[in-house]
Structures are given as structure tokens and as C-alpha cells.
DRENBA-455605 format. One record per residue (C-alpha): residue number from 1; residue in one letter; x, y, z. Coordinates in pm, 1 decimal. Example, Ala and Ser with C-alpha at 12.3 -4.5 7.8 and 13.67 -1.06 7.14 Angstrom:
<sites>
(1; 'A'; (1230.0; -450.0; 780.0))
(2; 'S'; (1367.0; -106.0; 714.0))
</sites>
This chain:
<sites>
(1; 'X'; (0.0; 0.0; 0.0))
(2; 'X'; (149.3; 333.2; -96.1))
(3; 'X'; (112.9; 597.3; 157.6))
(4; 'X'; (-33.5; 923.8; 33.6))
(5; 'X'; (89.8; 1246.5; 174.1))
(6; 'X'; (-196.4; 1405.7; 323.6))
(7; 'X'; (-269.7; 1674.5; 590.4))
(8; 'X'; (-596.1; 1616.7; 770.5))
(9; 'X'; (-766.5; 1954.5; 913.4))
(10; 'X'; (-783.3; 1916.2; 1331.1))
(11; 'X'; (-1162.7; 1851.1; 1298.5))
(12; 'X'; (-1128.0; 1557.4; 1063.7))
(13; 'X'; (-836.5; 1451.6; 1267.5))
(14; 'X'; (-1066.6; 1484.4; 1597.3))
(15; 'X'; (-1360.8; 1338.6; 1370.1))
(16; 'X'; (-1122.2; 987.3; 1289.1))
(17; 'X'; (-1032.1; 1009.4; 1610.1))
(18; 'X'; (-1403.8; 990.0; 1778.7))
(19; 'X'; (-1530.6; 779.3; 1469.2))
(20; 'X'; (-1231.3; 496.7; 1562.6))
(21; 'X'; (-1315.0; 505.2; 1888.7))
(22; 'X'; (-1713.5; 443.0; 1839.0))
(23; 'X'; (-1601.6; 197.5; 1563.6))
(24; 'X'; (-1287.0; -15.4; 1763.8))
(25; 'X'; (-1057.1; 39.3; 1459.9))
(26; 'X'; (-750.8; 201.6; 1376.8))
(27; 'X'; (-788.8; 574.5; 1224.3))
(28; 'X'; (-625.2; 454.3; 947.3))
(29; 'X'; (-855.1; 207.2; 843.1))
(30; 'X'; (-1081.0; 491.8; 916.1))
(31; 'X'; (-964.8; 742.9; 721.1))
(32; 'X'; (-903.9; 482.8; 423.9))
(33; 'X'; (-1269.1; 389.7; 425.4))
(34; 'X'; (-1369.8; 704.9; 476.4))
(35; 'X'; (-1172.4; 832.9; 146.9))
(36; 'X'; (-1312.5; 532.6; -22.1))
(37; 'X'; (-1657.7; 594.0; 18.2))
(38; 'X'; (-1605.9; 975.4; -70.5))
(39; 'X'; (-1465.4; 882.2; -379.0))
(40; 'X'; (-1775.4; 623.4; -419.6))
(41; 'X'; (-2028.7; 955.0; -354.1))
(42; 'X'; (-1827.1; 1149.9; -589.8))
(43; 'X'; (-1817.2; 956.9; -868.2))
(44; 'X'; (-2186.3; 854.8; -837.1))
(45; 'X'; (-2278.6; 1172.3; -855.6))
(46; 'X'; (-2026.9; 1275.8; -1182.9))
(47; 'X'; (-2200.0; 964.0; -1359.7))
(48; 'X'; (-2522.6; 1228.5; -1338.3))
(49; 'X'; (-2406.0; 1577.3; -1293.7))
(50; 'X'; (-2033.9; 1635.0; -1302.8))
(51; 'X'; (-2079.1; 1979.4; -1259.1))
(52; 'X'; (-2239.1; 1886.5; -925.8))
(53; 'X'; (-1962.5; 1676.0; -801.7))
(54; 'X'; (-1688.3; 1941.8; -886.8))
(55; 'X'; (-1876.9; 2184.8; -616.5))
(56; 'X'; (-1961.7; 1921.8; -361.9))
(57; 'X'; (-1590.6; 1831.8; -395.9))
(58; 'X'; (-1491.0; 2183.9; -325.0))
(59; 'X'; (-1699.2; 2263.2; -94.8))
(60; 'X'; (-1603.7; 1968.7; 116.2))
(61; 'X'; (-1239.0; 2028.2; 68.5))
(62; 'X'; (-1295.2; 2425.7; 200.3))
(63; 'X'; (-1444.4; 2237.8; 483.3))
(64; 'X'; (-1183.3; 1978.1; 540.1))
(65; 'X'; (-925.5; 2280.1; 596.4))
(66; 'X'; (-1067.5; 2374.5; 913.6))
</sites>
């Protein structure tokens, strides 16, 4: 597995924190499925309206900074 080099706003960070807590699992295997299923929504959505995926990826990423 290659590891990807990215930063992780402190709410996401607190978010895969609290989420691998609830869950029992590691916050990698968090964050991995998290990405996973974000990239799932995204491209479900470009099948219909890629214009609507580019601003709901975005806007989550202007999110994701904080």
C-alpha cells in the first residue's frame, strides 16, 4: 500500500479520532474507508451531474481545511 501524503484539518483529525473510537478500529482504516466511500459519492454523482460533483468536492475540501 502506498502511503499518500496528506494533511488532515484538526476537525477531521478529531472526527477519525471519535469515529475509531465508536467503531474499535484504527484511524487509518478509518480514514481509508472514509476516502473510499467519498470517492464512491463522488463519482456517483459525476456519472449524473459532473458539474455537481466538482462543487460538492470543493466545498467539502474548504471544509476539510478547518
Amino acid at each position: 500500500m502506498k502511503k499518500l501524503n496528506v494533511r488532515f484539518g484538526d476537525t477531521q483529525e478529531l472526527r477519525l479520532k471519535d469515529t475509531s473510537e465508536v467503531l474499535n478500529l484504527d484511524v487509518s482504516k478509518v480514514a481509508r474507508a472514509a476516502m473510499l466511500l467519498g470517492i464512491n459519492q463522488l463519482l456517483s454523482l459525476a456519472s449524473r451531474d459532473v458539474a455537481k460533483a466538482v462543487d460538492l468536492a470543493l466545498i467539502n475540501e474548504l471544509r476539510a481545511r478547518q
